[in-house]
C-alpha positions in Angstrom: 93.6 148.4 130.6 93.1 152.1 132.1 89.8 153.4 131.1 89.4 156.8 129.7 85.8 156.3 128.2 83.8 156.7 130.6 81.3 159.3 128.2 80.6 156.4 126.1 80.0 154.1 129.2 81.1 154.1 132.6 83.2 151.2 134.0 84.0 150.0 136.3 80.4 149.5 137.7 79.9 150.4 141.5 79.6 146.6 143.0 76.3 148.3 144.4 74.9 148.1 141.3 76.9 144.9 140.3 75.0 143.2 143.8 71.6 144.5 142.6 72.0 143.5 139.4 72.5 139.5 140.5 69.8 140.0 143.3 67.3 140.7 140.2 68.1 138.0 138.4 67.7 135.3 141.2 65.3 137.0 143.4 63.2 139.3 141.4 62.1 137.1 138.4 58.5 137.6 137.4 57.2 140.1 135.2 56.2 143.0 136.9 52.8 144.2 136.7 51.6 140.9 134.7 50.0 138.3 137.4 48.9 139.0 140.8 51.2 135.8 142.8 54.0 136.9 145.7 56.9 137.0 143.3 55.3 139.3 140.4 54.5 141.8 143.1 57.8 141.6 144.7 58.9 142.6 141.6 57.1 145.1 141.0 57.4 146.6 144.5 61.4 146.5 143.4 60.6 148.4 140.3 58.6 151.0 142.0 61.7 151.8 144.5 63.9 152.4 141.5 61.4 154.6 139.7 61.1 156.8 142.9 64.6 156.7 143.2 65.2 158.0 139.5 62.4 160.6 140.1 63.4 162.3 143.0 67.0 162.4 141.9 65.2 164.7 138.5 62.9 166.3 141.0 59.9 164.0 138.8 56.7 161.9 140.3 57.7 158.4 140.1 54.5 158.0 137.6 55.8 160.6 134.9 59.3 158.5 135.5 59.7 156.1 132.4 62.3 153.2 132.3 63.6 153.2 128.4 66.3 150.6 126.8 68.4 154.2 126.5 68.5 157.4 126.0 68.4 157.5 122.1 65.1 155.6 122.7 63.8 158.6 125.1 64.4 161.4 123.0 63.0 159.8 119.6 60.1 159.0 122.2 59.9 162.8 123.5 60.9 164.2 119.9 58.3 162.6 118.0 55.8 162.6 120.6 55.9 166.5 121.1 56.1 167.7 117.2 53.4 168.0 114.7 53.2 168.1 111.3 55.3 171.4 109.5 56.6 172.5 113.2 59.5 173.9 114.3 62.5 173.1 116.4 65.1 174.9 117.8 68.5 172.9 118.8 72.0 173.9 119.3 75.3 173.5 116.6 77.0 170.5 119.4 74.0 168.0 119.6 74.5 163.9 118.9 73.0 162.1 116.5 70.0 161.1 118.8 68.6 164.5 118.2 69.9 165.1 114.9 68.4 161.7 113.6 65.0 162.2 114.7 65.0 165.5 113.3 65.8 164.4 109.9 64.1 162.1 109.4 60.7 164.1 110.4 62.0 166.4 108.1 60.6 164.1 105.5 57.7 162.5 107.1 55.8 165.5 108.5 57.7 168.6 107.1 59.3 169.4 110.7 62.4 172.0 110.3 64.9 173.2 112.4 67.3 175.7 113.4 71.0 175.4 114.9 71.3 178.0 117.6 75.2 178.9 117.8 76.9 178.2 121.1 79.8 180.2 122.0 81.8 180.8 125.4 79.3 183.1 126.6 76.2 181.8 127.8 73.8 185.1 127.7 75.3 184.8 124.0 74.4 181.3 123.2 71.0 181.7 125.0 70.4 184.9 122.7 71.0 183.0 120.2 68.4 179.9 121.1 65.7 182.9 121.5 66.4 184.6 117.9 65.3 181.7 116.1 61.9 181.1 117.6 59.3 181.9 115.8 55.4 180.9 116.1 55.7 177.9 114.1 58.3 176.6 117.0 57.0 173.8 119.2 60.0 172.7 120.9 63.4 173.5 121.9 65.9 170.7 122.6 69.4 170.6 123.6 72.2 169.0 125.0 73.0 169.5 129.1 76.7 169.2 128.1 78.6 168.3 124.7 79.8 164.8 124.3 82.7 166.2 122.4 83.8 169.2 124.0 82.2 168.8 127.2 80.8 172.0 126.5 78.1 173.1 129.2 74.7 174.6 127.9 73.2 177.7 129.8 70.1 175.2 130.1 68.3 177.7 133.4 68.5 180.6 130.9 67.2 178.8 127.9 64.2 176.8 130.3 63.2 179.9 131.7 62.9 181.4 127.8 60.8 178.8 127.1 58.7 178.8 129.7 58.3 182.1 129.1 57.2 181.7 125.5 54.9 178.6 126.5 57.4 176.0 124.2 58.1 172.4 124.8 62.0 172.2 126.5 63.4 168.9 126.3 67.1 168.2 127.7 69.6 165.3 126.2 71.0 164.8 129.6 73.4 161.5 128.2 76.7 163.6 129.0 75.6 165.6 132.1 73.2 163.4 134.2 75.0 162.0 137.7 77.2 165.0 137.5 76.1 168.3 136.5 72.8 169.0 138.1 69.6 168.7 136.0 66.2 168.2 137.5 62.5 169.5 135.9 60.9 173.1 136.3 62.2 176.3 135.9 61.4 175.7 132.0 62.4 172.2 131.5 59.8 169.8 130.9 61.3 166.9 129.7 64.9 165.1 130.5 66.4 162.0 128.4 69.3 160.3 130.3 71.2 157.5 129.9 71.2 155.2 132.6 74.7 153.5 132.2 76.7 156.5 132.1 76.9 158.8 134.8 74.3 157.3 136.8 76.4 154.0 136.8 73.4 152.1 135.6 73.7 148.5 133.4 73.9 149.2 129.3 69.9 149.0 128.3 68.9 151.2 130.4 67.6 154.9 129.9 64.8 157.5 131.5 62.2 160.1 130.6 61.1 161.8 133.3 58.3 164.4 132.3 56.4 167.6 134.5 53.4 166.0 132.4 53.0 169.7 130.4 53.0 168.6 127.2 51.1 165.2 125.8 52.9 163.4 124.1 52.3 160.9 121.0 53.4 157.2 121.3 56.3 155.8 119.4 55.5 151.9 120.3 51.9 150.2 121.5 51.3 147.2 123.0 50.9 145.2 126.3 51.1 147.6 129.4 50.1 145.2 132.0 46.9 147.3 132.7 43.6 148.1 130.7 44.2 144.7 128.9 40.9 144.9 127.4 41.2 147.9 125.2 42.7 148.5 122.2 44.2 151.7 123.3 47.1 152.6 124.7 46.9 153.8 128.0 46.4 157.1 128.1 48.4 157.3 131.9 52.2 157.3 133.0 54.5 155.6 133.0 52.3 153.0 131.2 51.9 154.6 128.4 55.7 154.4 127.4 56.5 151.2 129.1 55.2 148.6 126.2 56.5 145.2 126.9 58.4 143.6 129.4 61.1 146.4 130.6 64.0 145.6 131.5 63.3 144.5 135.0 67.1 144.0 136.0 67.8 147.1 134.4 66.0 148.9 136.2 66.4 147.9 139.7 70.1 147.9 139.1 70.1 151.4 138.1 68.1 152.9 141.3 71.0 151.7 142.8 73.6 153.7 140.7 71.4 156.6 141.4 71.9 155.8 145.4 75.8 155.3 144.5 75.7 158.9 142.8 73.0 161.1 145.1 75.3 159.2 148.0 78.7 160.6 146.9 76.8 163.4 145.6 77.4 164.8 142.1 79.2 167.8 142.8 82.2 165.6 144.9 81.8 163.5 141.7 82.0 166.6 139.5 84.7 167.6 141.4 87.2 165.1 141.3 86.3 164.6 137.9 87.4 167.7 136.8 90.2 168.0 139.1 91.8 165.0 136.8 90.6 167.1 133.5 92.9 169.6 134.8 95.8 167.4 135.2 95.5 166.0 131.9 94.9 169.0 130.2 98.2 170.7 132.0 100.0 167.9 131.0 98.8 168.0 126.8 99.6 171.4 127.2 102.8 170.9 127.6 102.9 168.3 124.2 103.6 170.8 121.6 102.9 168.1 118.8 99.4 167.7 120.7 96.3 169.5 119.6 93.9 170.9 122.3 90.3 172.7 121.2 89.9 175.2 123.9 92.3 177.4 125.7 91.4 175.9 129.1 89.8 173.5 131.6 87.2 175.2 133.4 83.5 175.2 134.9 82.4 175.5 131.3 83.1 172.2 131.0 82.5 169.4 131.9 85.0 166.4 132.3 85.7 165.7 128.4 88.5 167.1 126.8 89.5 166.0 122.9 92.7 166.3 121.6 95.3 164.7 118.6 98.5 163.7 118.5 100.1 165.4 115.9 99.1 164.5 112.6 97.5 161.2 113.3 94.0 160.5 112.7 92.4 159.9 116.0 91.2 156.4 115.2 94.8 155.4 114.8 95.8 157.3 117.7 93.2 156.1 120.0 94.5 152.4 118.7 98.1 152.9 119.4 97.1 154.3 123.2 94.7 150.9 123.4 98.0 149.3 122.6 100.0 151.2 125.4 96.9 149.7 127.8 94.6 153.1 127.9 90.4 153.0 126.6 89.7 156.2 124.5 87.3 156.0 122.0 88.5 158.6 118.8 86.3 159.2 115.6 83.4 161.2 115.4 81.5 160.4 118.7 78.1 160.7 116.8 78.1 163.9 116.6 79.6 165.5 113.2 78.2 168.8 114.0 80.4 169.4 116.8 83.5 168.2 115.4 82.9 170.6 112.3 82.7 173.6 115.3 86.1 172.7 116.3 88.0 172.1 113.1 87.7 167.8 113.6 85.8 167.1 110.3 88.3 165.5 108.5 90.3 163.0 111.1 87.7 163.3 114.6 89.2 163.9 118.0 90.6 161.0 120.9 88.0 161.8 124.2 89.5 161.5 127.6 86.6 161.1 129.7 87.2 160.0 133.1 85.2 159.0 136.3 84.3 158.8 139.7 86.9 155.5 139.8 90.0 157.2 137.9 92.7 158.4 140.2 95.6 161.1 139.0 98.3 158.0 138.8 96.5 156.6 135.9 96.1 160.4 134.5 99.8 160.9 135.0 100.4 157.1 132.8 98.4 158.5 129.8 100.4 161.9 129.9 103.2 159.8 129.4 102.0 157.5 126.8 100.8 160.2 124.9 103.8 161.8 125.2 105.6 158.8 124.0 103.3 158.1 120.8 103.5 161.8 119.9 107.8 161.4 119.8 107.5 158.7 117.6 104.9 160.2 115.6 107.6 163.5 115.0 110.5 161.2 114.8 108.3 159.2 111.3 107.7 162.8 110.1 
């Protein structure tokens, strides 16, 4: 199996992070933070060189660096930890269901509404258009780094430095841009959700929110911390306050080191080659009259997802038939309806090609083929 689907989840994992994982397990097995013998420290002190890790890589202090199971867990954490009752939100026409979600459903509980600010190819445009629809009921602004579907970049410098300017609560969905496009906090941005499995090569069940501290927010969970054990309260401090339970020790040691695989390749070499196999792919779907591409190039306004169909298949079936041919594509919706209705995909959803650091252009060049081959025998039925 080739594997295209690397904005779901990365794989293969960097044996870095494969190595660190096992050492965790078998060396690092106390609870962190919970008892004061050798092992429990040495934990601890493992945990703490991740978290600095993680930090500096978003230009955060290790304390306002929070280890979550994902990043769907962050944002609900940093969406409904920001908003008050009746406030407002601005977010964009491309975002996933992790911000969508949320929203909804405080649209009930506490009368929070929302705006869609309309992205388009020009990024004063699209950050024009995030700045119309603030208004003085607005308390935060949140948006994708980069679409999950399209692969879309958002102007995110411009719209930060609007809301810094306005004194409003910026939080970034880094799941499709983190360990390639650079994100870090300031200049605006106050808060940054990122998954830690996809392109910072981390395990599944991991995630971050890394914070400048600006803006207090709420708590979605309570419980043991491992400090203050005699209150009631939650700590009031970072990353305590967040880190409820027993986190996911191996997790978390594992991914500071896919951050060191990432910050030591560096994420524009990654971006880079990335993008330099979007092109190749996207030359070669050109070229496939009965296949459907959704912008008129590959460029730095993207970054390395590209959707497509084959002719007039749905793109569950087509992403099926290319499983069968040996190639990972995930097709459907991608949790994220909004985007799919922007590019004309309501009805049957897209196949994503999302490659990675370990795809080379050989494997590119077998799934130009294959789709090639599906899309004959798809004009040869009709």
């Amino acid at each position: 199996m080739i594997y295209f689907d690397n904005a779901a989840t990365t794989y293969p994992k960097p044996p870095a992070v494969i190595a660190a994982m096992s050492r965790a397990l078998v060396r690092y097995g106390a609870n962190p933070g919970r008892a004061g013998h050798a092992m429990s420290l040495e934990t601890a002190d493992a945990v703490y060189a991740a978290r600095e890790k993680c930090a500096e890589f978003f230009g955060a202090e290790p304390e306002n660096t929070v280890f979550m199971p994902n990043c769907t867990f962050a944002l609900n954490t940093a969406i409904k930890g920001v908003l008050t009752e009746n406030s407002h939100v601005v977010t964009s026409d491309i975002e996933h269901n992790a911000v969508l979600r949320p929203l909804y459903a405080l649209s009930g509980s506490m009368g929070v509404s929302y705006s869609f600010a309309e992205t388009s190819d020009d990024d004063e445009e699209t950050a024009a258009n995030f700045e119309r629809l603030i208004n003085r009921r607005t308390k935060a602004v949140i948006c994708t780094l980069a679409g999950n579907v399209t692969g879309r970049i958002l102007p995110v410098a411009r719209i930060g430095e609007i809301c810094r300017k306005k004194g409003i609560c910026f939080i970034v969905d880094a799941a499709q841009g983190a360990g390639v496009l650079p994100i870090k906090l300031g200049g605006g941005v106050n808060i940054i959700c990122a998954a830690g499995h996809k392109g910072l090569y981390g395990p599944m069940g991991t995630g971050l929110l890394v914070t400048d501290g600006s803006f207090r927010l709420k708590t979605l969970v309570e419980g043991g911390t491992g400090s203050l054990s005699k209150e009631l309260a939650q700590p009031g401090f970072l990353p305590d306050r967040f880190e409820s339970g027993t986190i996911n020790t191996a997790g978390a040691i594992s991914l500071g080191a896919g951050v060191d695989f990432v910050t030591a390749r560096s994420t524009a070499s990654i971006l880079h080659h990335e993008r330099e196999l979007c092109e190749r792919f996207f030359a070669g779907m050109k070229k496939q009259p009965s296949v459907t591409l959704y912008s008129d190039a590959f460029d730095e306004r993207f970054a390395p997802v590209i959707p497509f169909n084959i002719g007039d298949l749905p793109a569950e079936t087509a992403s099926s038939m290319l499983s069968d041919a040996g190639f990972a594509l995930r097709g459907g919706f991608h949790c994220a309806y909004p985007a799919h209705r922007k590019i004309g995909t309501s009805e049957r959803g897209a196949v994503r090609f999302s490659p990675s650091v370990y795809n080379t252009m050989p494997e590119v060049n077998a799934l130009i083929r294959a789709v090639a081959r599906i899309a004959a025998r798809d004009a040869h039925r009709a």
